[in-house]
N, C-alpha and C positions, 0 to 999 in steps of 0.2 A: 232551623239548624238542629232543634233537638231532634225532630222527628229523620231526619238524613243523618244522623248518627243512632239515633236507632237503627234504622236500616243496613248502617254496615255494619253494625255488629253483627244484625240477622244472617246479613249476608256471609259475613264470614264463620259465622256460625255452625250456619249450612254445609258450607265450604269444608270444613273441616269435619264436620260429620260425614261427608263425601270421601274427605281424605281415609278418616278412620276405617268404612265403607270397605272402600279399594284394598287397603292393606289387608282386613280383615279378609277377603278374596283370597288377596296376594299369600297371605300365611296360612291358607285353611288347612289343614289338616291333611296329608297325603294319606287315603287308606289301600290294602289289595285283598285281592279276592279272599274268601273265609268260604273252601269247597263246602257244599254239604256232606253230610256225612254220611256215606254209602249207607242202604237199606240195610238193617238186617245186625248192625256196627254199633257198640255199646263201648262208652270210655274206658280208658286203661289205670284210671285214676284209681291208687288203693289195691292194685291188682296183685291176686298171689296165682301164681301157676301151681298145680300139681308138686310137691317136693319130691326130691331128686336123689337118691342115698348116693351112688356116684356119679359126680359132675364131670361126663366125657367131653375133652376140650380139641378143637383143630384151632390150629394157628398159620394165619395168612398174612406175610410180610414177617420177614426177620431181619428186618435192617437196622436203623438205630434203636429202636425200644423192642421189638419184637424178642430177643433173644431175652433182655432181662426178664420180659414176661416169662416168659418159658420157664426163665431159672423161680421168679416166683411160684408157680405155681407146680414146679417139685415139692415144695416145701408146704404148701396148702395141703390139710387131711380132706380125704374125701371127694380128688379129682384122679381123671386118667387120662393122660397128654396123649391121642390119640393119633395123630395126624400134624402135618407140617408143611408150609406152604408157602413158598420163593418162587422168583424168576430166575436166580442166581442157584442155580444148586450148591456152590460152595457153601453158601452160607445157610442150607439146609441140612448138608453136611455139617457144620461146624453145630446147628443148635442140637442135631441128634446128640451130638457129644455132650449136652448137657444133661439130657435125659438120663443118658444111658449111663453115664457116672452116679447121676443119684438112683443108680437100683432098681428104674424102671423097667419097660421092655421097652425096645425100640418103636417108636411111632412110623405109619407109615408116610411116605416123603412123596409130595408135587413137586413139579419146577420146571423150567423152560419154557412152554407157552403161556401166551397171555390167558388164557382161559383153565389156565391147571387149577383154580383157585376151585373153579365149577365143579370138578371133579373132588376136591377133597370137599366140599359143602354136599354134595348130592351123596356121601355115606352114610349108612342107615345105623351107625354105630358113635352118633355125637349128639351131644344136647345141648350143645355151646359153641360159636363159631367166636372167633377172636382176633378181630382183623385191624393189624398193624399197618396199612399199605398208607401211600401218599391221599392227601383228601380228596381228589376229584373219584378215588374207588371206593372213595367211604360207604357213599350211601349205597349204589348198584350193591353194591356185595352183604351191607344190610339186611337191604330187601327182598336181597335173594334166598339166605340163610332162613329169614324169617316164613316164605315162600314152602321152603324145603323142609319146615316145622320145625329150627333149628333158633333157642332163644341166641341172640347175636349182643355181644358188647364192642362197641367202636371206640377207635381213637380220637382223639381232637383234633378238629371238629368234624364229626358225626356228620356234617350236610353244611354245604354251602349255599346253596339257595331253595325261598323257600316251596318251591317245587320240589324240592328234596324234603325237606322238612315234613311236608303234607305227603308222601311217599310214603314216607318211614311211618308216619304217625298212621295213617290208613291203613297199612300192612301190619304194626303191631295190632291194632284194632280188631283186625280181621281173621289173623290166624292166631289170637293170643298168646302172641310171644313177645317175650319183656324183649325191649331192645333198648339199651344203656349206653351213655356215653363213657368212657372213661375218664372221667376227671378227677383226677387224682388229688387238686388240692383241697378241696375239700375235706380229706382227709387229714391235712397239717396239723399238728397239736396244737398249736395256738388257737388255728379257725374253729379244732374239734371243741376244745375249753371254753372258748369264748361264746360259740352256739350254744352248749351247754349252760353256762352263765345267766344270757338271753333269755334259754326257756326259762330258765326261774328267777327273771325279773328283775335282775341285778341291774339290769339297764333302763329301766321303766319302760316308755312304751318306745320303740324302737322308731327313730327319726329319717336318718341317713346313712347311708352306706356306699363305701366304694372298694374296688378294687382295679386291677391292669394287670400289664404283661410291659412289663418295661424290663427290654432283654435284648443286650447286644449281640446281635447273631454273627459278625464278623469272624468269629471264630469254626461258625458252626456252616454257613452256607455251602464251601466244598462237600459236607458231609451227604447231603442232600441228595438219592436220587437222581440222577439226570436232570438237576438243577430245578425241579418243580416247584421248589418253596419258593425260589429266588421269583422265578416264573411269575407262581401268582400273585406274588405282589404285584411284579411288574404289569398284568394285565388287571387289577382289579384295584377300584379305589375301597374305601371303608374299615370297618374294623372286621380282617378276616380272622383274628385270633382272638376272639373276648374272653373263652370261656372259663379261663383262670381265673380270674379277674368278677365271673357274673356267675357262678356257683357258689360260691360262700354268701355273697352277697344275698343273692336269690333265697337259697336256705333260710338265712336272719330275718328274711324279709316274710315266709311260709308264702310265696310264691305257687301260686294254683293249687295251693294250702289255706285260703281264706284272704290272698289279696291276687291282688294279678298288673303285671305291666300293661299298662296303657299306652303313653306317648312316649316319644324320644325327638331329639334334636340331634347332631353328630356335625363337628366340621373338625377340618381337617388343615392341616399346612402345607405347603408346597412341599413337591418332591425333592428336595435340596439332596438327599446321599443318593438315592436308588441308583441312578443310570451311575456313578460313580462305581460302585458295588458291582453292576452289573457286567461295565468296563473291566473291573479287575478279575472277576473270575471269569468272561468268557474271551476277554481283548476284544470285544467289537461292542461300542456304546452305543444302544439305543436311542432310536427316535424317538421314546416314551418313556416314560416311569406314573404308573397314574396313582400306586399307592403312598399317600402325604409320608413324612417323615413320623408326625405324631397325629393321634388321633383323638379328640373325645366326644363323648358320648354324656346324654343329660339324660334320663328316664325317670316320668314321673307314674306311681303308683293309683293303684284304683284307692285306697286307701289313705291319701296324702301324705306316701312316703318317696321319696327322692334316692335315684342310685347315681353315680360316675363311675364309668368307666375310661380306661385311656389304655391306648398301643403305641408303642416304638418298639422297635428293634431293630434301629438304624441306627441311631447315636449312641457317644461312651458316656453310657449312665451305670452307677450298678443297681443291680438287678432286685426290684419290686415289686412287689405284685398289689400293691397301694392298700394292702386291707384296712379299711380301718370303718368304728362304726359309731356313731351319735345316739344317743339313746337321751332321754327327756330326766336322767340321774346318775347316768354316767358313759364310759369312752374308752374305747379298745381303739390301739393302735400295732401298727406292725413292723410297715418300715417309712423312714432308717432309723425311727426311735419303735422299740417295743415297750410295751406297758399299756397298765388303766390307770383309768381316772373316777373318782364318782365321789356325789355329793356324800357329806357323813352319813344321811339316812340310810342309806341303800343298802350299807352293809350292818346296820344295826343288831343286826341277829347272827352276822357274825364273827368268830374269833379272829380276829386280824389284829396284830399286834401296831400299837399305837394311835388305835383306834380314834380317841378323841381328836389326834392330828389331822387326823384323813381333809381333805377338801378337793375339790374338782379342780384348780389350778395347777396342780402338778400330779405326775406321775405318780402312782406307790412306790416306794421302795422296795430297793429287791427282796430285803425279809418282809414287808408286808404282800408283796406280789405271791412272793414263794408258796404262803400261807394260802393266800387265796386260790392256787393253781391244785394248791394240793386237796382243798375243799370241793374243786370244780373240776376235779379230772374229769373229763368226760368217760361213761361204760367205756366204751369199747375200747379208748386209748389205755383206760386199766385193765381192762381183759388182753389185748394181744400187742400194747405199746412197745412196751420194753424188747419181744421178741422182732416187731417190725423193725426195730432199729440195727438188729442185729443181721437181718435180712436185705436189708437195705434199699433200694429207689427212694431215689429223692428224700433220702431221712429215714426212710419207713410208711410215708403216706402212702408209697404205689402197692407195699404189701398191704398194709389196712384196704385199700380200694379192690384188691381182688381177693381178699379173705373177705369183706363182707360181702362180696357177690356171689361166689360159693357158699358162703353162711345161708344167706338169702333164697339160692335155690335149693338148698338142701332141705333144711328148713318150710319151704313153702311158703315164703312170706314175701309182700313184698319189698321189693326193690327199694333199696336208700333213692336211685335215680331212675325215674322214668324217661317213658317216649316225651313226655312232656317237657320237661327239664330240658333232655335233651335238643328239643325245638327252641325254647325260649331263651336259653343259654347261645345255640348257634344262630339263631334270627338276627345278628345284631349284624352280620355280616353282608346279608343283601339288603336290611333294615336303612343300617347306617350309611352304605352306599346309596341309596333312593334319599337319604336327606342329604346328602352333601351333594349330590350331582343336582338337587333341585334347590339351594344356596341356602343352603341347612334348616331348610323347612320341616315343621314336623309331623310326623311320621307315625300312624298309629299303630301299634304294638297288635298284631292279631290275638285273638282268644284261642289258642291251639288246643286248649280243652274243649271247647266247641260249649260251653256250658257250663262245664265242671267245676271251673275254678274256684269255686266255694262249697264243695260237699265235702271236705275234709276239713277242721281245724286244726292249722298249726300242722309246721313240717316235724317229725321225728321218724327216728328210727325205729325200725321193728326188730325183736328178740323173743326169740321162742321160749316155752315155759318151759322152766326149768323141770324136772322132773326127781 
């Protein structure tokens, strides 16, 4: 008897060593292809281009962000609105009238074919294309600019899949020219302070971080283009909008700055509003809706650091962009509570009023926050904050995001955001689809540095010497 219950223990033993076996199959890691890197092709990491005394800009797309841009960058020293570029000529006409109010000369105007965009990028008189257009024109018009010798900043998101991604990334490569996304939250005061904070170890060593795009767009879908945002959800599962949400985070994290994303996981909920949505604005309800109502996202670091990411913008939530950051001595938060938190050590050195109270269990108070904010302005927020506010996108982050890029190329230095950024930030969108269509198996994060991602330490900004 003892010896036949040995044996089924063995046996089950086995059994289950089998079982684990299988699963470990069943869950192995989905990878894709990692192109080589054309002959001849040297990384973008660190990269400064030639500086630039005036930054001549064409603008492609003036629908809903395209024109603010415009007005932003009247107000930027050291650019000239060159060119302008719709399908709608109205509203070519309408952004001339912004130019030519603040004092400029009139820019010359495209519009009506689908290919007018080609003709204002192939001028031999720009060094900046700036293309506002719906995403599936994102990346063509990138790499075409790039192509044309012309440095290119895109909207969110930059590229939808990662055949785009490796596009753009080969082509900045090859014709060295910065090509940026525009992600403007990163510029947020809070995200700008609290980076700041980070670099100088207020938070020890940095644990976890998250962010989203939790945004009811019911308001905003008639606004849309012949209905293509509505569209792509409806034709595509995952997270097609991360990058609010995975730039700051990214940043905190120095992201092909000395760590790099590895894995992810991603699952999703059923489509419960879409085809609803879809009914109300076009009156004929779809056979599909394949984008979930909410999205998340699990990313682990090469480092042993951890990110979340999450989308909606179906439901009536109000609107978060979830930043918030774990550190090993203290805790940034954003919404729907703002504040930190951190052990007494951490602020030892400095002036924070009622200092011996301090504990990681609650929030600072708003005069010990105040204190602390006013210690950790971040440079550039006190170099042009106050005037961004007055200028306005979204707060003042969207002027901060195109005064440093002008800064940047004038300057000769480089870029707050690379090609790179730009990849890893939009990879999460055919990334996180390949996990959920395979029952949220994970998912390995490509190296889109090709190598890189540790000859830099630590993400910061660049600043010319002062003179």
């Amino acid at each position: 008897m003892k010896i036949k219950h040995f044996l089924s223990i063995a046996a089950v033993s086995m059994l289950l060593a089998a079982c684990a076996q299988t699963a470990a199959k069943d869950t192995a890691e989905i990878t894709t292809d990692v192109p080589e890197r054309p002959e001849g092709q040297t990384d973008m990491v660190g990269y400064a281009a030639p500086a630039i005394d005036t930054v001549r800009v064409g603008f492609i797309g003036l629908g809903m962000r395209g024109p603010g841009a415009v007005e932003r960058f009247t107000k930027i020293p050291g650019t000239k609105i060159v060119a302008l570029c719709d399908l709608d000529s109205s509203r070519v006409a309408d952004v001339q009238k912004i130019v030519t109010n603040a004092g400029m000369p009139a820019a010359a105007e495209y519009y009506g074919s689908e290919d007018a965009w080609k003709q204002l990028v192939d001028r031999d008189d720009l060094d900046l294309v700036y293309v506002v257009t719906d995403w599936k024109n994102h990346a063509p018009m990138g790499i075409y600019a790039m192509e044309k010798g012309k440095h290119v900043a895109i909207e969110v998101p930059a590229a939808m899949t990662l055949e785009e991604i490796w596009d753009l990334i080969n082509t900045s490569e090859k014709t060295r020219k910065h090509c940026m996304m525009l992600e403007n939250c990163v510029y947020d005061f809070f995200e700008m302070n609290t980076l700041n904070m980070a670099q100088h170890g207020l938070f020890g060593d940095l644990v976890h971080v998250e962010g989203a795009y939790i945004h009811n767009l019911e308001p905003f879908w008639p606004e849309y283009w012949n209905n293509w945002r509505l569209e792509y959800n409806q034709e595509n599962r995952g997270d097609v909008y991360a990058t609010h949400g995975m730039g700051p985070a990214c940043q905190l994290l120095d992201i092909h700055r000395g760590d790099r994303m590895t894995t992810l996981v991603a699952m999703d909920t059923e489509a419960f509003t879409g085809a609803d949505i879809v009914e109300k604005q076009t009156g004929t309800r779809p056979a599909e809706f394949k984008n979930g109502d909410h999205t998340m996202t699990m990313i682990r670091t090469n480092n042993g650091k951890t990110i979340h990411i999450q989308h909606d913008v179906m439901n009536p939530r109000p609107y978060s962009r979830m930043y918030q950051l774990t550190g090993t001595k203290g805790f940034a938060n954003k919404y729907p509570n703002y504040g930190y938190a951190f052990e007494p050590e951490a602020l030892e050195s400095d002036s924070v009023p009622n200092h011996e109270n301090l504990n990681s269990h609650n929030f600072l108070n708003a005069e010990q926050q105040a204190s602390l904010e006013a210690q950790y302005t971040h440079p550039i927020v006190k170099e042009i904050g106050e005037y961004a506010k007055t200028v306005g996108g979204h707060g003042g982050m969207d002027y901060i995001m195109d005064y440093r890029l002008v800064y940047c190329l004038r300057n000769g230095l480089p870029l707050d955001m690379d090609v790179y950024d730009l990849a890893e930030w939009c990879s999460l969108a055919p990334l996180t689809k390949l996990s959920i269509e395979n029952g949220s198996a994970p998912v390995a994060v490509p190296d889109f540095t090709r190598g890189a991602w540790n000859k830099i330490k630590g993400y910061r900004h660049a600043f010319a010497d002062k003179k």
